[in-house]
C-alpha positions in Angstrom: 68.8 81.0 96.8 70.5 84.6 97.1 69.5 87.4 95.9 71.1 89.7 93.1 70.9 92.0 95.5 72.4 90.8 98.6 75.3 89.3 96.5 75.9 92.7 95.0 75.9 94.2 98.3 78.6 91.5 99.5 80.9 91.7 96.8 80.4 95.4 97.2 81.7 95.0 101.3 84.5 92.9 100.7 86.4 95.1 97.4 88.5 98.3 98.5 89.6 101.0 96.4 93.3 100.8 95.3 96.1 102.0 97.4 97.0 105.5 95.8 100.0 105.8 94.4 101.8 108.5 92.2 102.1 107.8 88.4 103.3 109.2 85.6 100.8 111.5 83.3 100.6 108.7 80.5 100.0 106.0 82.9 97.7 108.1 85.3 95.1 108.6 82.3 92.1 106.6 83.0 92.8 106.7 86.9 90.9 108.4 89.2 92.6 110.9 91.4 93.6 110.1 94.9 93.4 113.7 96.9 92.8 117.3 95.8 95.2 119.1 93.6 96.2 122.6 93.9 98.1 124.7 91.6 101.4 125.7 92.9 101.6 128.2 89.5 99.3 130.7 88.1 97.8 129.3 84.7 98.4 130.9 82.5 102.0 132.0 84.0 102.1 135.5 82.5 100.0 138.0 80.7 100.8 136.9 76.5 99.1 137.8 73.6 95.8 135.6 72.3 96.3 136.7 68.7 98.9 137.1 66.1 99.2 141.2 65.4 100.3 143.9 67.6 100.7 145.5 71.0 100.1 149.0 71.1 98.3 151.4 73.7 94.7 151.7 73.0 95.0 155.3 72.9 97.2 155.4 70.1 94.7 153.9 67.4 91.4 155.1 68.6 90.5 157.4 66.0 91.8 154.5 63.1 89.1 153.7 60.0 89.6 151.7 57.0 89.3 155.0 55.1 91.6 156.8 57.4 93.9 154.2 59.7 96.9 155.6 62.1 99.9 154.2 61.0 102.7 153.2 63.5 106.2 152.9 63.6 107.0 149.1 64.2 110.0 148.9 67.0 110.1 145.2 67.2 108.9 141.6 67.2 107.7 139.3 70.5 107.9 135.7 69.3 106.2 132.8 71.8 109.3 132.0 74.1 111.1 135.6 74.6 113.1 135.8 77.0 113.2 139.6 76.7 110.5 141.9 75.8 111.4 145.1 75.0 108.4 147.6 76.4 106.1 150.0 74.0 106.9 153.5 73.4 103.7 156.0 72.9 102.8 156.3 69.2 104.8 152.7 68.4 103.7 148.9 67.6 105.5 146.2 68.5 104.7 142.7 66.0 103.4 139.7 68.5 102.8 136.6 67.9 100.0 134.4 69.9 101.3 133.1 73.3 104.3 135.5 73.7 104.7 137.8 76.5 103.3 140.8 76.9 104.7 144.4 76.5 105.4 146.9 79.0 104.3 150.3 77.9 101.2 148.2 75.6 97.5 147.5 76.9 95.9 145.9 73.5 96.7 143.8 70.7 95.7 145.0 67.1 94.9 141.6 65.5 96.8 141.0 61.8 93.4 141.5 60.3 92.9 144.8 61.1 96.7 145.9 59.7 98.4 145.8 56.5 100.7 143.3 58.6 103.3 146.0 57.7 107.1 145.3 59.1 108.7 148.5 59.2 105.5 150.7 59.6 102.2 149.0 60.4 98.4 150.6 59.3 95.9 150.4 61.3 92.3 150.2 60.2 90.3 149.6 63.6 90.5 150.7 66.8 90.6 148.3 69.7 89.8 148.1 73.5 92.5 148.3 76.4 92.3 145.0 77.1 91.5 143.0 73.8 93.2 140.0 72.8 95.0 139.9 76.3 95.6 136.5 78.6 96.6 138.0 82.1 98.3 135.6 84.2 96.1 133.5 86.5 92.9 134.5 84.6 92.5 130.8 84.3 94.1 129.1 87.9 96.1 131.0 90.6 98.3 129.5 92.7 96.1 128.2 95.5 93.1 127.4 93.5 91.8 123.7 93.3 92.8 122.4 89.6 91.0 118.9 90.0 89.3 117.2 93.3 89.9 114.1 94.6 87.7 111.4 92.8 88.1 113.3 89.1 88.7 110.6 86.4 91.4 111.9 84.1 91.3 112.2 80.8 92.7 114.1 77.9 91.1 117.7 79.3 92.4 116.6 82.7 95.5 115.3 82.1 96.7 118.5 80.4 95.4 120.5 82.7 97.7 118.8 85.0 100.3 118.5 82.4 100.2 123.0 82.3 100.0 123.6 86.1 103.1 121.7 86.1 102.1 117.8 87.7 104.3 115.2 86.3 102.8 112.8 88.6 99.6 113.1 90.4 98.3 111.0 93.0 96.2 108.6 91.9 94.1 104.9 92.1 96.2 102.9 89.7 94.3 100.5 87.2 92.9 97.4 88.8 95.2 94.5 87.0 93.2 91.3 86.4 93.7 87.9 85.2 91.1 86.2 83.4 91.1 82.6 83.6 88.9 80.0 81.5 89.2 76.3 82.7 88.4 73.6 80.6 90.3 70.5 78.5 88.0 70.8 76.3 89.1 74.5 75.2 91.3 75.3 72.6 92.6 78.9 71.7 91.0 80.7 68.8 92.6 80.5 65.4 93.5 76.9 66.1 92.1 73.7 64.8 89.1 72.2 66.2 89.4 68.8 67.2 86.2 66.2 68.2 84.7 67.4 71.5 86.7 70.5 71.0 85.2 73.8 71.2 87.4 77.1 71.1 87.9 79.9 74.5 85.5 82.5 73.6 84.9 83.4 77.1 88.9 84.5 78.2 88.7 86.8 75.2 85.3 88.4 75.9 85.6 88.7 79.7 89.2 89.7 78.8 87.4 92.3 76.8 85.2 93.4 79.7 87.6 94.1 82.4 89.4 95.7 79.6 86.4 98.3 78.6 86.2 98.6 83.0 89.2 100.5 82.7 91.7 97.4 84.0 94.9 96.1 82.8 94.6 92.5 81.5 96.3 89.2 81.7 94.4 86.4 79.9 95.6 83.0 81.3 94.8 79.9 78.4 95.0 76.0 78.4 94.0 75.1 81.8 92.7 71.6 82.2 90.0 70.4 84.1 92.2 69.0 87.3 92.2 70.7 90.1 95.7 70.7 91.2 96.5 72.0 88.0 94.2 75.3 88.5 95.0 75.5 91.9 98.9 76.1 90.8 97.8 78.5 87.7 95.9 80.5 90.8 97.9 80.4 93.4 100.8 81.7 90.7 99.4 84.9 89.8 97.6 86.0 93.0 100.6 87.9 93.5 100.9 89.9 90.5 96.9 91.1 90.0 94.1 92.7 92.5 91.5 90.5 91.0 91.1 87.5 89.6 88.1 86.0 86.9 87.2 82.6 86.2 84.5 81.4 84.1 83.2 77.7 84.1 83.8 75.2 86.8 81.4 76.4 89.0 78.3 74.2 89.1 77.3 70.5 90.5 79.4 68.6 87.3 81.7 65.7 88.1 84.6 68.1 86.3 83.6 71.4 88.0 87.1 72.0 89.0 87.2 75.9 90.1 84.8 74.3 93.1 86.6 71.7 93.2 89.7 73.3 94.1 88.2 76.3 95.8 85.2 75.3 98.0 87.5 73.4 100.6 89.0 75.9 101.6 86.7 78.1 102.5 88.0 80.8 100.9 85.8 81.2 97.9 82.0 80.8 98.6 80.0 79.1 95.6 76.4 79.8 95.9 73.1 79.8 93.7 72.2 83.2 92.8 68.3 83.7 92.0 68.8 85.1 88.7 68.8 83.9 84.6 71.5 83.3 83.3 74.0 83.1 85.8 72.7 81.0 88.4 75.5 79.5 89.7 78.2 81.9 90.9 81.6 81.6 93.5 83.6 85.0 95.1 86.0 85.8 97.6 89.1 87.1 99.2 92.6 85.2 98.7 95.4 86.8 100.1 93.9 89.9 99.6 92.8 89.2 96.0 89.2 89.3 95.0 88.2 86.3 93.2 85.2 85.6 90.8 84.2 82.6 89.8 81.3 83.1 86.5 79.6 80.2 84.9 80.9 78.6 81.8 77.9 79.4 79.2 79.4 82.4 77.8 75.8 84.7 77.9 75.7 84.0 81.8 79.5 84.8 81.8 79.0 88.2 80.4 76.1 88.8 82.0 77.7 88.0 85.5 80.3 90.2 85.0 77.9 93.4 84.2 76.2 92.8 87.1 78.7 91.6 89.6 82.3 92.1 88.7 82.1 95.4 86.9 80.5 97.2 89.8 83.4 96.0 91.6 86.3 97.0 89.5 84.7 100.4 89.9 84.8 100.2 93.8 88.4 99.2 93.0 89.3 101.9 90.8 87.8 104.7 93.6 84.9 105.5 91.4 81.3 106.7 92.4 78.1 104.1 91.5 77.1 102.3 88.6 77.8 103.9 85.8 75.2 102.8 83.2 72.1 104.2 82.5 69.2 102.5 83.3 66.0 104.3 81.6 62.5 102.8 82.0 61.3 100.8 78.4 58.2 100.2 77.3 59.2 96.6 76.2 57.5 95.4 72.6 57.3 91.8 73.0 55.6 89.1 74.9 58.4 87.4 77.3 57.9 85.2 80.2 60.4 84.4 83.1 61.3 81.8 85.6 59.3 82.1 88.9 61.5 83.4 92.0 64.4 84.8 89.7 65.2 87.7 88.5 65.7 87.3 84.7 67.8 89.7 82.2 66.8 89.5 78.7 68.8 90.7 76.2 66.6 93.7 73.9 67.9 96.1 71.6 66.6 99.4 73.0 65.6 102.1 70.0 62.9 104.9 69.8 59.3 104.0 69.1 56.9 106.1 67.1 56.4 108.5 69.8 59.6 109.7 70.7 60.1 106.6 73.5 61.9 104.4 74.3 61.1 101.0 73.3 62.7 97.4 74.4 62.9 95.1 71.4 63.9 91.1 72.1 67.4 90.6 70.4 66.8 86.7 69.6 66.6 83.4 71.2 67.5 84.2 75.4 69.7 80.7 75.7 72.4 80.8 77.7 74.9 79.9 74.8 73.2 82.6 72.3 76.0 84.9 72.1 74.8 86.3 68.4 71.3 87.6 70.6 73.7 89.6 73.3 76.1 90.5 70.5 73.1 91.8 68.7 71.9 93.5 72.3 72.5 97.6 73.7 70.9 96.6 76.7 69.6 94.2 79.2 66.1 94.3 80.1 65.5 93.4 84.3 62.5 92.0 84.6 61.8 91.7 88.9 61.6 88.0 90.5 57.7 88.1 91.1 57.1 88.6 87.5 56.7 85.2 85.5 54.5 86.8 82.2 55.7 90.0 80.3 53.6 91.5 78.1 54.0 94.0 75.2 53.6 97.4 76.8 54.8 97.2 80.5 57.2 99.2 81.5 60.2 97.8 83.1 64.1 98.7 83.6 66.8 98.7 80.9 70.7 98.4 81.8 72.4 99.9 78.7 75.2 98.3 77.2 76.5 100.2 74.5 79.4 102.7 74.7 78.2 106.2 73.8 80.6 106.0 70.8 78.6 102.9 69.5 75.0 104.6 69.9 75.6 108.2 71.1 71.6 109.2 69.8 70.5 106.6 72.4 73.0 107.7 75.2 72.2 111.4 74.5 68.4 110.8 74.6 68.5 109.0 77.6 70.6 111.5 79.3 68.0 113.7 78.9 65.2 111.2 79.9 62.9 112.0 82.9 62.3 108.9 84.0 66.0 107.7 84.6 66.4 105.5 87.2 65.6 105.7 90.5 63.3 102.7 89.4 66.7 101.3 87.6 68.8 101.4 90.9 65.7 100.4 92.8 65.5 97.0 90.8 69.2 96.3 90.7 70.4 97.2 94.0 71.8 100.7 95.5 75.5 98.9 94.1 75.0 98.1 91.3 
């Protein structure tokens, strides 16, 4: 049988990152940026107030006290947007409001607190810096500097940083599309009834749901039967609208396995026995430049194939760096054994022990159709192919599932963890 490894590594050599291409800002968020970005503006454009009050010369107010304050005649009003700013006189205050340019003639801004916000005349009850309350243009970016390097995933922060230097439509590795394709005539769509021998297409939606949380824009093909022709036309139909393509079932030794079936012939998919639980059976390649994965039908070895293989690949696609989960050492807390020759990936629940540490947990029965137990799961424990008997207190690898948003104590804790992963990469694969 193969490895994990060496079908990581092969999947790995045979995805490219996306042709860059120019988007919009709204459709570049989430996309990783093609080549560096420099400003062609200063940022911010032009010196403007940081605070609501007013420009006067520092000199003017520096002997001001709340017992005795220097009043001002008030020659004007700046409002954000001028067009005009008329400059200071010596011995005068002009009213500014934050983000409007900044007066000739003035060097500090009096903030409204320290003022009896007076219109005509203005009092002044502190003195202030040169300086204070001041944004000089290109404090932040001058033209020339690098606003965002090639490789930089953008999100909010980076897409209106983009957004002020003035980028309507940066460079960038455009979201891999992928259609997600469940074969089977004994599937019927959710929210339907359930016939005899019926069950209903959990794994579309959940793989669906997968390449959705990889960053990836969706299409989830339904009610394809088990004939081979029939798939082979669904396929060969949407190769040319998608960079990838996931099936699930159909790939093992059953008289109805039509995915290898349709596929193995060809030559253009290779369907091979992976040394691993769940998941064993497993089918990729290239068609017409589209990668292709073929995941088993039990929906646990589904969702487990596409963490470990198809995710990691997605990311190649999209131009980013690595895996991307964290993979902590765990003490694990309960006795587990494992198949001989494979390596096995049980779903725990991963939480902090007495001491401080973390601690693996089993998250229910480990069949390959208990989707409650990896429902239930944060992580998958990897337990290595020579080891057949776990016991409660070794130490072994954790891939974390959960988002940050659904257990941000965990993710910050392990973060901070000395004992993150080389062993993690180590037992998964440099790819993973």
């Amino acid at each position: 049988m193969k490895t994990v490894d060496e079908h990581i590594s092969d999947i790995q050599n045979s995805v490219r990152v996306l042709t860059a291409r120019r988007q919009p800002l709204a459709a570049a968020q989430g996309c990783v940026l093609a080549v560096d970005v420099r400003a062609t503006v200063a940022l911010p454009g032009f010196d403007n107030a940081a605070m609501d009050g007013y420009a006067v010369r520092a000199a003017d107010v520096e002997q001001a006290t709340p017992e005795a304050p220097v009043r001002l005649p008030v020659t004007g009003e700046i409002a954000a947007g001028a067009a005009r700013v008329t400059p200071v006189e010596p011995g005068t205050a002009v009213r500014i409001m934050t983000g409007a340019p900044f007066p000739l003639g003035a060097d500090t801004v009096i903030q409204l607190e320290w003022t009896d916000g007076g219109t005509e005349t203005v009092a002044v009850h502190r003195p202030a810096p040169r300086g204070l309350h001041i944004r000089r243009a290109g404090e932040d970016i001058a033209p020339g500097d690098l606003v965002l390097p090639a490789g930089a995933l953008l999100g909010a922060a980076q897409i209106g940083l983009l957004a002020a230097v003035n980028v309507a439509r940066p460079p960038v590795h455009p979201r891999p599309r992928v259609a997600v394709l469940s074969t089977g005539s004994e599937l019927v769509d959710v929210g339907t009834a359930i016939g005899p021998g019926q069950i209903v297409d959990s794994n579309s939606h959940a793989v669906a749901a997968a390449a959705r949380e990889a960053g990836c824009e969706v299409r989830r093909l339904t009610g394809v039967p088990d004939d081979p022709a029939e798939f082979s036309a669904v396929l060969r139909a949407v190769l040319p609208e998608v960079d990838a393509v996931v099936t699930t079932g159909g790939v093992s030794v059953g008289a109805h396995d039509v995915v290898k079936e349709a596929l193995a012939a060809t030559g253009e998919v290779r369907f091979e026995r992976i040394a691993m639980q769940p998941g064993k059976p497993q089918g990729f390649g290239v068609i017409d430049g589209v990668a292709v994965f073929t995941l088993p039908g039990n929906p646990v070895s589904a969702l487990v194939s596409f963490e470990l293989f198809v995710r990691p690949a997605l990311r190649r696609m999209r131009g980013l760096p690595g895996p991307d989960r964290a993979r902590p050492l765990v003490t694990v807390a309960d006795r587990l054994t494992s198949p001989p020759g494979k390596r096995s990936f049980p779903r725990v629940r991963v939480g902090y022990g007495a001491d401080g540490a973390l601690v693996a947990h089993s998250a229910g029965g480990q069949g390959s159709h208990h989707m409650s137990t990896l429902a239930g799961a944060n992580a998958l424990l990897v337990v290595p192919e020579d080891v057949t008997q776990v016991e409660a207190g070794d130490r072994l690898t954790a891939i974390l599932l959960a988002s940050q948003e659904a257990d941000a104590p965990l993710a910050e804790a392990v973060r901070g963890a000395p004992d993150l992963a080389v062993a993690g990469i180590s037992a998964l694969g440099a790819n993973a």
